[in-house]
C-alpha positions as semicolon CSV with decimal commas, in nm:
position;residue;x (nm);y (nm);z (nm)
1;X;2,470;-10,544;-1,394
2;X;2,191;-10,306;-1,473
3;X;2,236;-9,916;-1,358
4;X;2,079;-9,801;-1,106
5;X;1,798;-9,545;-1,138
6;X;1,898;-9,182;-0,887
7;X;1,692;-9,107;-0,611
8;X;1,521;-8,767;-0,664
9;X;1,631;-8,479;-0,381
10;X;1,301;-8,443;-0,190
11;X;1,161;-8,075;-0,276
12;X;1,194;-8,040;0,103
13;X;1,519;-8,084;0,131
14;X;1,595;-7,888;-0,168
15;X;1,423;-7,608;-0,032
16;X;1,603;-7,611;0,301
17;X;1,955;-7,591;0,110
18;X;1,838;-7,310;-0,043
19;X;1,733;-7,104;0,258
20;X;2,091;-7,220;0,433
21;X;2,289;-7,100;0,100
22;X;2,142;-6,875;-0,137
23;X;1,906;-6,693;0,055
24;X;2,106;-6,483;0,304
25;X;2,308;-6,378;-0,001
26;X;2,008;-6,240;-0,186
27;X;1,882;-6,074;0,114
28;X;2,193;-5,902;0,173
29;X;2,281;-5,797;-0,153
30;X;1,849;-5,712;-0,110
31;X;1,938;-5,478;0,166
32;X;2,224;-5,342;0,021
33;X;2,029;-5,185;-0,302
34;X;1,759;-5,105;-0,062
35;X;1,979;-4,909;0,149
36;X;2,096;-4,738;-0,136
37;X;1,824;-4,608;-0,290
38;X;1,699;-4,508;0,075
39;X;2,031;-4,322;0,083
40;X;1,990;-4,198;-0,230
41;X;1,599;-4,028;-0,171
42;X;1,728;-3,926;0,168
43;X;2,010;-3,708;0,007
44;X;1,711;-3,544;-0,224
45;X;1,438;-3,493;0,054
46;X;1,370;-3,137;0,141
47;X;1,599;-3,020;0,442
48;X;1,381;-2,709;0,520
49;X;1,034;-2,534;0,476
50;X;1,007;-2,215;0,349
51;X;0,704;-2,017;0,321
52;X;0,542;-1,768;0,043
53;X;0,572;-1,360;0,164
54;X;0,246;-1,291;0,179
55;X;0,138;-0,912;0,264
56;X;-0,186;-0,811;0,388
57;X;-0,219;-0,406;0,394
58;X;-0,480;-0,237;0,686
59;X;-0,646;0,036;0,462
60;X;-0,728;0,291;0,667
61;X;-0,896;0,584;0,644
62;X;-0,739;0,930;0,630
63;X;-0,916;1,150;0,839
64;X;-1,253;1,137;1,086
65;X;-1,570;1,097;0,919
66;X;-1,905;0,907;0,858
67;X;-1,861;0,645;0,580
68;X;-2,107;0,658;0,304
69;X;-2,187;0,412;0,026
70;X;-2,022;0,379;-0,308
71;X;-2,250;0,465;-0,616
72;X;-2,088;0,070;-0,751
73;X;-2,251;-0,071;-0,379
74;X;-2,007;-0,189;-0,096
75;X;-1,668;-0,420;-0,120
76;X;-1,750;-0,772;-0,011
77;X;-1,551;-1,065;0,070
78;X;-1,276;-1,188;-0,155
79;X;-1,401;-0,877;-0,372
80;X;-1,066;-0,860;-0,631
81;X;-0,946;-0,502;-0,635
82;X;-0,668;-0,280;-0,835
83;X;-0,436;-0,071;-0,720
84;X;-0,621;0,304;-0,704
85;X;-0,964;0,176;-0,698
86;X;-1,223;0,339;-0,460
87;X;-1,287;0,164;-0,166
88;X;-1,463;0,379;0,043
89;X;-1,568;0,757;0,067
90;X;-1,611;1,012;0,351
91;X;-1,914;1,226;0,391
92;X;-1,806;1,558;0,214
93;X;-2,041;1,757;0,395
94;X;-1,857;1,871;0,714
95;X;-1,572;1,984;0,448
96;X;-1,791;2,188;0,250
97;X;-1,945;2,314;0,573
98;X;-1,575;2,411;0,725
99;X;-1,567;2,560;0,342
100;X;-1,838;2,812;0,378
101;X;-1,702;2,928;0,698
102;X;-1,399;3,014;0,635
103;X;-1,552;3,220;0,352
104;X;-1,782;3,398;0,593
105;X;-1,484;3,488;0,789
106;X;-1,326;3,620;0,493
107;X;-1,631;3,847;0,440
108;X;-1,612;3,978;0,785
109;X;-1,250;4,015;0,776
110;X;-1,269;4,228;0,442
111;X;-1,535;4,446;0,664
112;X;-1,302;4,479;0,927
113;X;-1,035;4,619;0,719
114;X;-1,282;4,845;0,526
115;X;-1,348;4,986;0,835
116;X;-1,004;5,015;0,964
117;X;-0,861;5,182;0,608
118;X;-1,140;5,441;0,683
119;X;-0,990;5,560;0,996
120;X;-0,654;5,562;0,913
121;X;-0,749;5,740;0,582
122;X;-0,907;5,987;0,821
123;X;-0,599;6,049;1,011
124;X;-0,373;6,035;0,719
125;X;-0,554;6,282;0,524
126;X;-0,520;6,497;0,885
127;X;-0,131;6,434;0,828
128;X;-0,101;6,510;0,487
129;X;0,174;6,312;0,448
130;X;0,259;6,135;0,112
131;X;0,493;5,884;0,172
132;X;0,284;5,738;0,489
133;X;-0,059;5,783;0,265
134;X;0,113;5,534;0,024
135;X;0,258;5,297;0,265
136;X;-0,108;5,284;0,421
137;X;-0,233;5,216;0,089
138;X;0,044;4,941;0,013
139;X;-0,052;4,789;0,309
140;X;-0,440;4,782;0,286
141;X;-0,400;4,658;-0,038
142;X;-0,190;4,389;0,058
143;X;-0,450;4,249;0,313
144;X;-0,705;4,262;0,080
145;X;-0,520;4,038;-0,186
146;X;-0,473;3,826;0,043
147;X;-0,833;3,800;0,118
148;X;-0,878;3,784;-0,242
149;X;-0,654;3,461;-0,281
150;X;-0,790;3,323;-0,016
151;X;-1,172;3,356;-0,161
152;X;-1,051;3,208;-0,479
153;X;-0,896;2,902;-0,289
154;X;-1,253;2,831;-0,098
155;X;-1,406;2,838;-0,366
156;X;-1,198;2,600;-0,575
157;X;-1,206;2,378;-0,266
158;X;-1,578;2,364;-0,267
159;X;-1,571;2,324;-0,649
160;X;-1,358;2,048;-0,635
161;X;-1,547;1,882;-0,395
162;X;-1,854;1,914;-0,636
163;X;-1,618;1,721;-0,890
164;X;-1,551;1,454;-0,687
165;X;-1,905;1,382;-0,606
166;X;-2,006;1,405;-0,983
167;X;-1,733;1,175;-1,126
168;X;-1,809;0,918;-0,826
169;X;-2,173;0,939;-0,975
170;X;-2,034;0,908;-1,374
171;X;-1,842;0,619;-1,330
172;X;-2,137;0,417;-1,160
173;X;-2,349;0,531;-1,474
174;X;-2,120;0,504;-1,724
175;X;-2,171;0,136;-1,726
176;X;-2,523;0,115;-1,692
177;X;-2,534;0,342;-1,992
178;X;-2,334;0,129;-2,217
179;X;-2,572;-0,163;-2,140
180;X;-2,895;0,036;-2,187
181;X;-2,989;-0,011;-1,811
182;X;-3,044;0,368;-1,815
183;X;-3,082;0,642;-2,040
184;X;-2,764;0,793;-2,207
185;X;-2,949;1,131;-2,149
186;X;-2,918;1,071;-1,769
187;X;-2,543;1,036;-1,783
188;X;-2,500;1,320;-2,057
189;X;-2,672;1,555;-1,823
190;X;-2,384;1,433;-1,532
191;X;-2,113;1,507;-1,771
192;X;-2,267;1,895;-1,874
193;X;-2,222;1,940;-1,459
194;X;-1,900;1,764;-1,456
195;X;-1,779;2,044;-1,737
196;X;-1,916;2,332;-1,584
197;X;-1,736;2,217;-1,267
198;X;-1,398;2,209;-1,417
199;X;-1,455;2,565;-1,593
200;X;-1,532;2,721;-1,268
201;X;-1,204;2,569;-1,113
202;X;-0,998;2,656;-1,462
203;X;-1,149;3,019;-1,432
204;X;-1,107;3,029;-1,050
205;X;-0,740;2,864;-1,114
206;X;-0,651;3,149;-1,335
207;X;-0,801;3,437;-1,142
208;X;-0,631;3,295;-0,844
209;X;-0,302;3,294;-1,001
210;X;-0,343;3,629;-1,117
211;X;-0,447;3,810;-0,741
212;X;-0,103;3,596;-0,618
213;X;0,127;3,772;-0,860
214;X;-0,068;4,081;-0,801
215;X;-0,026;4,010;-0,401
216;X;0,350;3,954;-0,446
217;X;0,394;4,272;-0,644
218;X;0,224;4,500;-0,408
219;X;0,447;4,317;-0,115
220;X;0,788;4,401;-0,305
221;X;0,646;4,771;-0,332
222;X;0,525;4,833;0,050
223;X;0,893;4,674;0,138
224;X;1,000;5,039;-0,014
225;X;0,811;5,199;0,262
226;X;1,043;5,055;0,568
227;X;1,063;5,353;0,816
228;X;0,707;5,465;0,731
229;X;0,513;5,086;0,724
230;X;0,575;5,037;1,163
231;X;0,311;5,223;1,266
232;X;0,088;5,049;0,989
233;X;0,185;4,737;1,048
234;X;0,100;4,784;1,411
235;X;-0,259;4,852;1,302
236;X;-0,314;4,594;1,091
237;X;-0,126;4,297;1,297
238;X;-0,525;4,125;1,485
239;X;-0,620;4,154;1,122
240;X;-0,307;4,020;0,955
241;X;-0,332;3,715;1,236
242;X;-0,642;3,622;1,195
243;X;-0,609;3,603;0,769
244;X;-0,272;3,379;0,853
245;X;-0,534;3,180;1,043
246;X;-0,769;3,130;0,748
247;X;-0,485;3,055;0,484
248;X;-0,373;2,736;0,742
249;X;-0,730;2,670;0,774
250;X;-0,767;2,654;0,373
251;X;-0,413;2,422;0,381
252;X;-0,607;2,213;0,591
253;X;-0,932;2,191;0,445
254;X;-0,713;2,097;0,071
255;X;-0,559;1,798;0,294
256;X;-0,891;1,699;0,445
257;X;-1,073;1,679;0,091
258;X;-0,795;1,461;-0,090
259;X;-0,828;1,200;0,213
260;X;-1,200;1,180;0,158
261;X;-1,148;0,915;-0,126
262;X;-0,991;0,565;0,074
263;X;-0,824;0,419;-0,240
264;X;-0,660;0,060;-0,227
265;X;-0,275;0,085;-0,225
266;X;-0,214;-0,250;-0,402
267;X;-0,380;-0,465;-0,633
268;X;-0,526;-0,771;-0,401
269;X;-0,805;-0,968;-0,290
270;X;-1,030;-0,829;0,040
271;X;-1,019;-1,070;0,293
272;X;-1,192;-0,863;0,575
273;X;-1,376;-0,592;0,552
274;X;-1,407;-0,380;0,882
275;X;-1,612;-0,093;0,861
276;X;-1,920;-0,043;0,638
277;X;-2,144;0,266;0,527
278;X;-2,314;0,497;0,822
279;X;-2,020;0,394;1,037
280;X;-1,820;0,694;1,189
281;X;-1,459;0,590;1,128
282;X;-1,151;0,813;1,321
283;X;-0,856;0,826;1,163
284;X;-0,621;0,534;1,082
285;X;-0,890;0,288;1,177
286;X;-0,914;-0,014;0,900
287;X;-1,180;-0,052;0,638
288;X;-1,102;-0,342;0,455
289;X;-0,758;-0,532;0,449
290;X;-0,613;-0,651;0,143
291;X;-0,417;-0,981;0,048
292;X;-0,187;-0,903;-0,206
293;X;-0,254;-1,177;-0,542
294;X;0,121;-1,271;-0,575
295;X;0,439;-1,296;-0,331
296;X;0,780;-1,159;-0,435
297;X;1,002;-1,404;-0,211
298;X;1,019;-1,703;-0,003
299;X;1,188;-1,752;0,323
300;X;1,296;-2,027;0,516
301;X;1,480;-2,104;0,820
302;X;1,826;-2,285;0,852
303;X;1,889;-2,488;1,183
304;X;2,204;-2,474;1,347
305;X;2,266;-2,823;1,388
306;X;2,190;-2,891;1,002
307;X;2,523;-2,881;0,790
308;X;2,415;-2,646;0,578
309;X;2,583;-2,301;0,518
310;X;2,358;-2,084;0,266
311;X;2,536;-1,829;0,080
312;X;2,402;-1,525;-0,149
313;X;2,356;-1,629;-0,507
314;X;2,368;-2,063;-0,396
315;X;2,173;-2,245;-0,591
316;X;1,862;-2,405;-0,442
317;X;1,600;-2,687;-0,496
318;X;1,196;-2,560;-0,411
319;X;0,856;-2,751;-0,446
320;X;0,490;-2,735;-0,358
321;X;0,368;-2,962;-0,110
322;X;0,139;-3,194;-0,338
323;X;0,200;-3,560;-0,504
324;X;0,422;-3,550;-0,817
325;X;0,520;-3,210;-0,777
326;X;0,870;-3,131;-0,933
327;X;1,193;-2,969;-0,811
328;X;1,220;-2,664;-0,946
329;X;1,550;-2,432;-0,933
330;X;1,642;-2,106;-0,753
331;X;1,894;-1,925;-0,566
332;X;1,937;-1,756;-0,241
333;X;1,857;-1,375;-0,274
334;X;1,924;-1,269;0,150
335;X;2,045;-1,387;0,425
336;X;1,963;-1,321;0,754
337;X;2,191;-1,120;0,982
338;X;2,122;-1,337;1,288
339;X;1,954;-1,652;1,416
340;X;1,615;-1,615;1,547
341;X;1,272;-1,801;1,666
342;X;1,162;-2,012;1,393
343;X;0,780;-1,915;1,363
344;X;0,560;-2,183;1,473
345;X;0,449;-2,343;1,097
346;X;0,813;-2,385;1,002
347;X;0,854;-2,604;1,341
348;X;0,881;-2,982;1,400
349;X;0,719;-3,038;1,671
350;X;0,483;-2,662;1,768
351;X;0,535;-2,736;2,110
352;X;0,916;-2,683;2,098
353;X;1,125;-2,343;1,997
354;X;1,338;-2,355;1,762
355;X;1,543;-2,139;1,627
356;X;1,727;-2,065;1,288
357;X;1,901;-1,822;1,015
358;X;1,648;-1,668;0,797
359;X;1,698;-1,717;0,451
360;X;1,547;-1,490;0,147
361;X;1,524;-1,698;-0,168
362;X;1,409;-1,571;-0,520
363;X;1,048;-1,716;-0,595
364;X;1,080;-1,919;-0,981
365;X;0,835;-1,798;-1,202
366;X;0,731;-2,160;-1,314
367;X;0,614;-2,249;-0,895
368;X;0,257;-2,187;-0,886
369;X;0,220;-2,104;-0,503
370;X;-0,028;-1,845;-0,348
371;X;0,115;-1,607;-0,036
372;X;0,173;-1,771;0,260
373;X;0,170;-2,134;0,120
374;X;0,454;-2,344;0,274
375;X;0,736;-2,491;0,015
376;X;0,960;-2,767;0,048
377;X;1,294;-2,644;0,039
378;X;1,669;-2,826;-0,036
379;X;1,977;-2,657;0,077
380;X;2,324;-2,793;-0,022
381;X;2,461;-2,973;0,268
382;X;2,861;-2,949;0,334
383;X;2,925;-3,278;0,228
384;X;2,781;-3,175;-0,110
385;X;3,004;-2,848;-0,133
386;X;3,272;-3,120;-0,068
387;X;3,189;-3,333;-0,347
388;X;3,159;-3,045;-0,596
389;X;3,525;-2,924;-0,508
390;X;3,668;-3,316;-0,508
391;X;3,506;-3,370;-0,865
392;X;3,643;-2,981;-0,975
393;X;3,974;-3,090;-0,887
C-alpha cells in the first residue's frame, strides 16, 4: 500500500507551542542579562555631587576717597585681570593737601622753638652756667632734628605721590607709543619727570637718613646731661608734644598714600563691578569683585544613610555633567569634622534638608571644570571595601 503523505503543523499551531515552551525561557534568561547589566551601571553611577571651590574676592578700597578714572579707562564686565593690576585709584589730592599742612606746622613749630631757645639763652647766659648752657643746647638741637626729619619725610611723601601719578600716566602711554598713536616725544618728556622725581626722593632719602643719625647722636649726648636736662625738658614738653603729633601724622599720611592704588589680589575675571569714577567710596566698601579663573578643590557631601565611609588618601571616581564624559581618577584630600546642611544644589529634592559629611577631594588636572560647576562624584561603597579585602585574601 502506498505511504501516506504527513500533514504539515499549521504555522498557527506552531507558533502557539512556541509561546507555551520556548518563550518564557528566553524572556527569563532576557531579564536575567538585563538585570545584570542594570546591576552592573547601577554599581558605576555617581553616588554624590560635588561641586568646584569657586572664590569670589570683594576688592575694597583702603581708605575714604573720591574714585577717579584710570589713564587705561574703567574695568568692565568679565574684564580678565592679574594679580597686582590697578583697578582703581583714589584722588591724591586731600593727601597732598594733609601733606602741605603738616609742613606748615613744621614751619611754625621751628618758629616756636626759635623763639623759645632765645629766652632761655637769655636766662642762661644770666646763669652763666656751662653744663646747663650745653644741656639747653643738646636739647634745642634735638627738637630741631626732629623737625628736620620730619621736613624730609613730607617732602618725600609728596614726591612720591608725584611718582605715582606720573607712572599711572607712563604706562597708559607707553602703549600708545609703541603703536605710533602718539608721539614718542610725549612719553619721553613723562619719563624726564618720572627721573627727576626719583632723584628728589634718592636725595631727600639720603639727607633724611643723615639728620636721623645726626638726631640719634645728639640724643645719646643730652642723655649725659641727666640732673641738668629737667628743667629743660619742662620747657620744651607743648613743643616736644605737638612734633610727636606731626611724626604720627606723617605715619599716617605714608599709610594713606600706599592705599590710594586698589590693586586686584588674585588673578580672575570681574564679574561685578560696584563703584565707578566720581563716586566717593569709604573704606572697605567693594569696587569690583573678582572670580578667580581656576578652583583648587572639589567638595561633596556624604549622606548618612549611604554606605559609604570616605577616608583621607581613598581613591575616587569624578566627571563633568555632559554626554560621553569619562571617569576620571582622584583621591580624597579632607574630610569634614562633622555632618552638616547639605547646601541646596547638592540636594535631591530643594525643598527638603539634608544633611551630610563634607568631603575635600583633590581636583585632576585632566577635568576641565570652571569654579562652581557641579561634578558627578563615586565613592566606594562598603560592599566594595568588602570585595577588595575577599579578593586580597
Amino acid at each position: 500500500m502506498a505511504r501516506l503523505k504527513r500533514i504539515p503543523i499549521p504555522l498557527s499551531q506552531r507558533w502557539r507551542r512556541f509561546r507555551y515552551t520556548l518563550l518564557p525561557v528566553l524572556s527569563f534568561a532576557g531579564c536575567v542579562a538585563l538585570a545584570a547589566v542594570l546591576w552592573q551601571r547601577q554599581g558605576l553611577s555617581p553616588n554624590a555631587v560635588g561641586e568646584v571651590e569657586a572664590v569670589r574676592i570683594d576688592v575694597a578700597a583702603g581708605t575714604d576717597g573720591l574714585l577717579v578714572a584710570l589713564p587705561r579707562g574703567q574695568w568692565s564686565l568679565f574684564d580678565v585681570v592679574e594679580k597686582d593690576d590697578l583697578i582703581a585709584r583714589l584722588d591724591d589730592r586731600p593727601a597732598k593737601a594733609a601733606i602741605r599742612t603738616v609742613q606748615w606746622e613744621v614751619r611754625r613749630l621751628e618758629k616756636e622753638l626759635t623763639a623759645v631757645e632765645a629766652q632761655t639763652a637769655w636766662d642762661q647766659a644770666r646763669r652763666r652756667h656751662d653744663d646747663s648752657r650745653e644741656a639747653a643746647r643738646l636739647a634745642w638741637d634735638i627738637e630741631r632734628r626732629r623737625l628736620d626729619v620730619l621736613d624730609r619725610k613730607a617732602l618725600i611723601e609728596v614726591d612720591r605721590v608725584e611718582l605715582k601719578r606720573i607712572e599711572w600716566r607712563l604706562d597708559y602711554l607707553k602703549p600708545l607709543a609703541e603703536q605710533n598713536a602718539i608721539s614718542k616725544m610725549e612719553c619721553g618728556e613723562e619719563e624726564i619727570l618720572r627721573d627727576q622725581v626719583v632723584r628728589r626722593i634718592d636725595e631727600n632719602t639720603a639727607v633724611l637718613a643723615e639728620a636721623e643719625s645726626q638726631l640719634a647722636v645728639a640724643e645719646k649726648r643730652f642723655e649725659q646731661f641727666a640732673p641738668e636736662h629737667i628743667e629743660v625738658t619742662r620747657l620744651l614738653a607743648p613743643i616736644q608734644a605737638e612734633i610727636t603729633m606731626q611724626e604720627s601724622a606723617i605715619e599716617e599720611l605714608v599709610l594713606q598714600v600706599e592705599t590710594l592704588e586698589i590693586r586686584a589680589p588674585i588673578s580672575g575675571t570681574i564679574c561685578q563691578v560696584c563703584s565707578w569714577p566720581g563716586q566717593h567710596v569709604r573704606q572697605g566698601d567693594p569696587v569690583v569683585t573678582i572670580a578667580a579663573a581656576t578652583g583648587r578643590y572639589i567638595v561633596g557631601y556624604v549622606r548618612q544613610e549611604q554606605r559609604i565611609r570616605p577616608t583621607v588618601d581613598s581613591p575616587v571616581e569624578v566627571r563633568v555633567r555632559l554626554p560621553n564624559s569619562p571617569q576620571i581618577a582622584a583621591r580624597v584630600e579632607r574630610i569634614g569634622p562633622q555632618y552638616e546642611l547639605i547646601p541646596e544644589r547638592h540636594r535631591r529634592d530643594p525643598a527638603v534638608l539634608e544633611w551630610g559629611l563634607p568631603v575635600r577631594i583633590a581636583l585632576p588636572r585632566q577635568l576641565s571644570a570652571r569654579p562652581g560647576e557641579l561634578i558627578d562624584v563615586t565613592f566606594k561603597t562598603w560592599e566594595d571595601d568588602s570585595r577588595d579585602d575577599g579578593s586580597s585574601g
